[in-house]
C-alpha positions as CSV (number, residue, x, y, z in Angstrom):
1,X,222.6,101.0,61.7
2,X,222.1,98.0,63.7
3,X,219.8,95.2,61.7
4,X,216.0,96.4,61.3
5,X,213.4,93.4,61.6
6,X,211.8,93.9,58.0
7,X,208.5,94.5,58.5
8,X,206.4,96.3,60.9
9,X,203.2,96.1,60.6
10,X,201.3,100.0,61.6
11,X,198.1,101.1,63.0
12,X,197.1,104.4,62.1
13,X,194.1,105.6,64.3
14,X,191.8,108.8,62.9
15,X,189.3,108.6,65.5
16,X,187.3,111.6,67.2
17,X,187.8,111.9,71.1
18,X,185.3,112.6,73.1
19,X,186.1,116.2,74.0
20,X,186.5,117.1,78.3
21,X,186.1,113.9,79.2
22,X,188.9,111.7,79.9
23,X,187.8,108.5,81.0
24,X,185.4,108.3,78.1
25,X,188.3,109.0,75.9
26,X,190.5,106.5,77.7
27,X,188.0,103.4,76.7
28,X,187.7,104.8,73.3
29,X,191.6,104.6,72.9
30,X,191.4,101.0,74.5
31,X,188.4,99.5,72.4
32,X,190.1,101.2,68.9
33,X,193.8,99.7,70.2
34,X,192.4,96.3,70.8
35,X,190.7,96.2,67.5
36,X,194.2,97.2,65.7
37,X,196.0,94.7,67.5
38,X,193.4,91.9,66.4
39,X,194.5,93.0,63.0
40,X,197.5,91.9,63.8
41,X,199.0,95.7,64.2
42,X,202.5,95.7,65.7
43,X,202.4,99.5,66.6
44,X,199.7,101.3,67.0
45,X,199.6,105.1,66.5
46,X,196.8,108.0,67.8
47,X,196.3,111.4,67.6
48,X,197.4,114.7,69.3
49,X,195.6,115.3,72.6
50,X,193.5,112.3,71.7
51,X,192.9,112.5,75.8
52,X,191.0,114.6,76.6
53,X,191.1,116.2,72.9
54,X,192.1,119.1,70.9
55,X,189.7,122.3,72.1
56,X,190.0,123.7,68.7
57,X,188.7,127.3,68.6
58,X,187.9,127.6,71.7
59,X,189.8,130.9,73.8
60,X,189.4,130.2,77.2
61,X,188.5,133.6,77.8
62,X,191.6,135.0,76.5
63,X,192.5,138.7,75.5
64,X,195.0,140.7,75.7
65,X,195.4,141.9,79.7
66,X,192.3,140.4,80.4
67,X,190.5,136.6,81.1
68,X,186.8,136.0,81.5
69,X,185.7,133.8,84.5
70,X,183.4,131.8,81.9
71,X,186.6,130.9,79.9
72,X,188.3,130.2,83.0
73,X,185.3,127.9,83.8
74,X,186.0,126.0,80.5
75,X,189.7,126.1,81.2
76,X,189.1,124.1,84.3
77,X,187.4,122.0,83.1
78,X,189.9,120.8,80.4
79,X,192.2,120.8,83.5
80,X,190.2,118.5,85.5
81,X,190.1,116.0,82.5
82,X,193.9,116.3,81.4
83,X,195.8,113.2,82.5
84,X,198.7,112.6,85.6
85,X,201.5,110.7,83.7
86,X,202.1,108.1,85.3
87,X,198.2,108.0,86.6
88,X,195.2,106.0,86.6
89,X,195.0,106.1,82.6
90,X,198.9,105.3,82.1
91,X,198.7,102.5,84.1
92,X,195.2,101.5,81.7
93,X,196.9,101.9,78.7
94,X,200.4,100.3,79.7
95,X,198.4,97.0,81.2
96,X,196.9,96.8,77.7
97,X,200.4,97.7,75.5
98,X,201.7,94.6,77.8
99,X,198.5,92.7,77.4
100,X,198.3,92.6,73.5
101,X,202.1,92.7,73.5
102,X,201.9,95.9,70.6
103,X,203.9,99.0,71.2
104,X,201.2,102.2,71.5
105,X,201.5,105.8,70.6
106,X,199.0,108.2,72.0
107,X,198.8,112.2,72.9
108,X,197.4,113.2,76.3
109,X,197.3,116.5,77.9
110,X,199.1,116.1,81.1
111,X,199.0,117.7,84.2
112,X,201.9,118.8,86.5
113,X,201.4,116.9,89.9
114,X,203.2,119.7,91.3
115,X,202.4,123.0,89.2
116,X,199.3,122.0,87.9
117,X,201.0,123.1,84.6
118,X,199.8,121.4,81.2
119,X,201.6,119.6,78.6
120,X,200.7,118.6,75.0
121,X,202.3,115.2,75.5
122,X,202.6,111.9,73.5
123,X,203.1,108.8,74.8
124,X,205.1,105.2,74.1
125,X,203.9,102.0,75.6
126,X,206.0,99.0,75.1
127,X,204.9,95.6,74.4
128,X,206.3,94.7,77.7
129,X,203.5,97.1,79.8
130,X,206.1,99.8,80.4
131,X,205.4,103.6,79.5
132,X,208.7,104.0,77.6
133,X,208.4,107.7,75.9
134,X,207.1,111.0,77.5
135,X,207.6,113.9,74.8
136,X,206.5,117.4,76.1
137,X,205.2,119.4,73.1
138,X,208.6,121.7,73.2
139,X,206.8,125.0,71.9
140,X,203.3,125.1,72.0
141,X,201.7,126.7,68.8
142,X,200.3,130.1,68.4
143,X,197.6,130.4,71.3
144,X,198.2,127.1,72.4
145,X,200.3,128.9,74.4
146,X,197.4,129.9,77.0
147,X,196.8,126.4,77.7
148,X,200.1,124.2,77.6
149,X,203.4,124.9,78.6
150,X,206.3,124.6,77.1
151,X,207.8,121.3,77.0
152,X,210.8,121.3,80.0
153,X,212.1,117.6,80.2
154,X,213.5,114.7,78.2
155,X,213.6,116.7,74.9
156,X,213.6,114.0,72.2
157,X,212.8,110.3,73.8
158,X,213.6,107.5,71.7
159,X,211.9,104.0,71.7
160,X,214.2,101.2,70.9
161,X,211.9,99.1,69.0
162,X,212.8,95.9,66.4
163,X,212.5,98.0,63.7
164,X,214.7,100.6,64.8
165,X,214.9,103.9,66.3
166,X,211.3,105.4,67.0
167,X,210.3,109.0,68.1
168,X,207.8,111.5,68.1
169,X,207.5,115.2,67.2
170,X,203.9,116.9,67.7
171,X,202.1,118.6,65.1
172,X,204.1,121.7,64.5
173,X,207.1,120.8,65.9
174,X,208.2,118.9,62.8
175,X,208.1,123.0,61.4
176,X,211.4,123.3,64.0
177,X,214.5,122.5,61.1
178,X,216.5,122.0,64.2
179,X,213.8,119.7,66.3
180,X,214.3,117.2,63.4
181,X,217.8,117.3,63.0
182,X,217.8,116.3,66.8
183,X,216.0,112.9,65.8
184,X,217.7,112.6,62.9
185,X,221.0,112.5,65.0
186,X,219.4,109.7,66.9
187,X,218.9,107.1,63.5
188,X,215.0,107.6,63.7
189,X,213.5,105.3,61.2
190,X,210.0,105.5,62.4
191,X,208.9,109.5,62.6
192,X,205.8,109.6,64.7
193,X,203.6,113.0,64.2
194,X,200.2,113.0,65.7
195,X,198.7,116.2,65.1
196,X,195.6,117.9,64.5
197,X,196.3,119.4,61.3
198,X,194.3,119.1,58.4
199,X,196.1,122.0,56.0
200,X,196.2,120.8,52.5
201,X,200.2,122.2,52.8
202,X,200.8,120.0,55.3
203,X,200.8,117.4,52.9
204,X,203.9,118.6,50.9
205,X,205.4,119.4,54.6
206,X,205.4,116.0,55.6
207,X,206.4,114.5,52.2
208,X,209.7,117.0,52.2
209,X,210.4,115.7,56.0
210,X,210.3,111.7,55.4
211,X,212.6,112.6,52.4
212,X,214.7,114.9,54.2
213,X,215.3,112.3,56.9
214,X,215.2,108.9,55.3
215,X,212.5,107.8,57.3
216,X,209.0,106.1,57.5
217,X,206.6,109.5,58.5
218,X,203.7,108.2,60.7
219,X,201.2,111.3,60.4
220,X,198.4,110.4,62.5
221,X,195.8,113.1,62.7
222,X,191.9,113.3,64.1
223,X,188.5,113.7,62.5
224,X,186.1,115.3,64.6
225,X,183.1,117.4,63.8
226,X,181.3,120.2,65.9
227,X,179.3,118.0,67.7
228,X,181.9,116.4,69.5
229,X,182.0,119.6,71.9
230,X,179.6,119.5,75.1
231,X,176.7,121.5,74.6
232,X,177.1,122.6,77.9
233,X,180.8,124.4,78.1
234,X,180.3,128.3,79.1
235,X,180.9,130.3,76.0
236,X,179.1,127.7,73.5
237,X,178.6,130.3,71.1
238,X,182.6,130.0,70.0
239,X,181.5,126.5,69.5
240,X,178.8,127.4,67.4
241,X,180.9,129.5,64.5
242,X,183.1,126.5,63.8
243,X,182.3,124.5,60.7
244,X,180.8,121.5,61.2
245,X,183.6,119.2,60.3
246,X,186.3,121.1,62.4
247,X,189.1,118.7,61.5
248,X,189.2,116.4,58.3
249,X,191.8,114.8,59.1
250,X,194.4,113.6,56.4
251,X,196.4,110.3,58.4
252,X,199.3,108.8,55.9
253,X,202.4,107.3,56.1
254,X,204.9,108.3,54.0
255,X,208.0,106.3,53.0
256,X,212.1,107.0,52.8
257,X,211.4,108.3,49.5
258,X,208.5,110.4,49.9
259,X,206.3,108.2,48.3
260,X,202.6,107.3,50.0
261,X,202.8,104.0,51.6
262,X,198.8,104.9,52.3
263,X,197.4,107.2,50.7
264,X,195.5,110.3,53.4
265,X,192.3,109.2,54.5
266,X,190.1,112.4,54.6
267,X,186.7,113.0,56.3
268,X,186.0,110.0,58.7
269,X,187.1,108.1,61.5
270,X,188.8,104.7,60.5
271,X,191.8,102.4,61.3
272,X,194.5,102.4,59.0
273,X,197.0,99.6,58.2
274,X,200.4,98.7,56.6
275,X,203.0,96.7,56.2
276,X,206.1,98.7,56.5
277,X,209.1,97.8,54.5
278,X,211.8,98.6,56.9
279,X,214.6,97.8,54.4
280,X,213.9,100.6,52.3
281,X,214.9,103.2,55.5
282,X,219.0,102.1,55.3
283,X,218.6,101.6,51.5
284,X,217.6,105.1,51.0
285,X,220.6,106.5,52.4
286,X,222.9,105.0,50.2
287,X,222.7,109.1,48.8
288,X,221.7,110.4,51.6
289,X,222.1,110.1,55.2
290,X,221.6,113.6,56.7
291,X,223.9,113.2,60.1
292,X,226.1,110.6,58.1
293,X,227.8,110.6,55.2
294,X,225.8,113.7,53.6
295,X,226.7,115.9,57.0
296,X,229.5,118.1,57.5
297,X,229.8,118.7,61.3
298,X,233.2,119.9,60.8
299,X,230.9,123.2,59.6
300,X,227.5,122.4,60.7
301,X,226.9,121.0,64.3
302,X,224.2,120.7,66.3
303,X,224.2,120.8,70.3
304,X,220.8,119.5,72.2
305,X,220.8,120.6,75.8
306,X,219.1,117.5,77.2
């Protein structure tokens, strides 16, 4: 492992996004960076589909064999607000990166310039105003699957960053075994996860993975209540059965040992910040480095068609 600068000092964003409308999320995402970065925030980290949000509970007019045009209304909609990468709010959000001179994490929904295909997709700004990382959600979860595709280029992106290594799975991803050996292969010492997950289980998920990997687990997740869905989307009675507080959040980060460096914060929006200890990632594998010294790829080896 090449020498880590020893501290990085993290952002984590729990923010709601202001759901079907990209270019109000977009200025959201700027005013929240620019306050983390007058904390003095190295890297700064946002949630899953933080543009144009996650549509939680929402069908699109989906059943078996059949669509509704009211869903397909609503699905347009979310279409006409997902991003271009690079686009108009790439270029935004790479003038700032460059401009503040922090690296910044953020998921989009992207749309397929050529297909008009979706992606759930996170992002990686340098600090030099470059977009550096475009992940593609590989398997989009459950009935996800009616709005995103699967993810079909540059599998596993890794930032070079001073601290290391830095690379993102999305949400249920990090429940692929194999997914994570693929970054563990590549020395990640910063796990990115934005998500949109608020499952008490989850918890004990990502505890097991910063352990399993001997690496700092950025889980950056969204608050967002029922409210934050227009009142006009075709269908607003689905809307109207979800709880009020339709994601609690839970953002943490977790250390090498599985340890909170902060502890969850639960049922607001707010900005959290630490100072990551990155000596602790190669001292932690003085026991354990899973595709080191702990690996056996005379028995066990993994191939990554990328």
């Amino acid at each position: 492992m090449k020498k880590l600068c020893p501290k990085c000092r993290i952002a984590i964003v729990q923010a709601a996004p202001v759901l079907f409308d990209k270019e109000a999320c977009t200025q959201k995402a700027v005013q929240l960076i620019r306050t983390a970065a007058g904390q003095g925030a190295e890297l700064v980290v946002l949630p899953e589909l933080f543009i144009p949000g996650y549509p939680y509970g929402m069908t699109f007019g989906f059943t078996v064999g059949a669509r509704s045009q009211e869903g397909r209304t609503n699905w347009k909609r979310y279409y006409d607000n997902s991003i271009l990468v690079p686009g108009e709010e790439t270029d935004t959000l790479a003038q700032l990166a460059g401009e503040l001179g922090v690296y910044v994490s953020i998921g989009v929904s992207e749309r397929d310039p050529v297909t008009a295909t979706l992606y759930n997709t996170n992002l990686v700004f340098s600090p030099e105003g470059k977009l550096d990382a475009v992940h593609r959600k590989l398997k989009p979860t459950g009935s996800e699957r009616v709005v995103w595709g699967d993810g079909n280029q540059d599998y596993f992106p890794v930032t070079q960053t001073p601290w290391g290594p830095m690379a993102s799975l999305i949400c249920w991803e990090s429940y692929m075994p194999l997914a994570r050996v693929a970054l563990y292969q590549k020395g990640v010492t910063l796990y990115l996860s934005p998500n949109t997950n608020d499952n008490p289980e989850w918890q004990a998920t990502i505890q097991h993975i910063a352990l399993e990997g001997r690496c700092y687990f950025v889980n950056c997740d969204m608050y967002f209540t029922r409210d934050t869905y227009p009142t006009d989307l075709c269908d607003y009675d689905e809307v109207k059965k979800l709880p009020e507080v339709v994601c609690r959040g839970g953002s943490c980060v977790i250390d090498p040992y599985g340890h909170y460096v902060m502890e969850p914060l639960w049922d607001q929006e707010g900005i959290l910040y630490a100072d990551l200890d990155m000596e602790q990632v190669p001292a932690s594998r003085m026991e354990f480095d899973p595709c080191g010294h702990y690996a056996r790829p005379d028995v066990l080896k993994l191939e990554v068609n990328e």
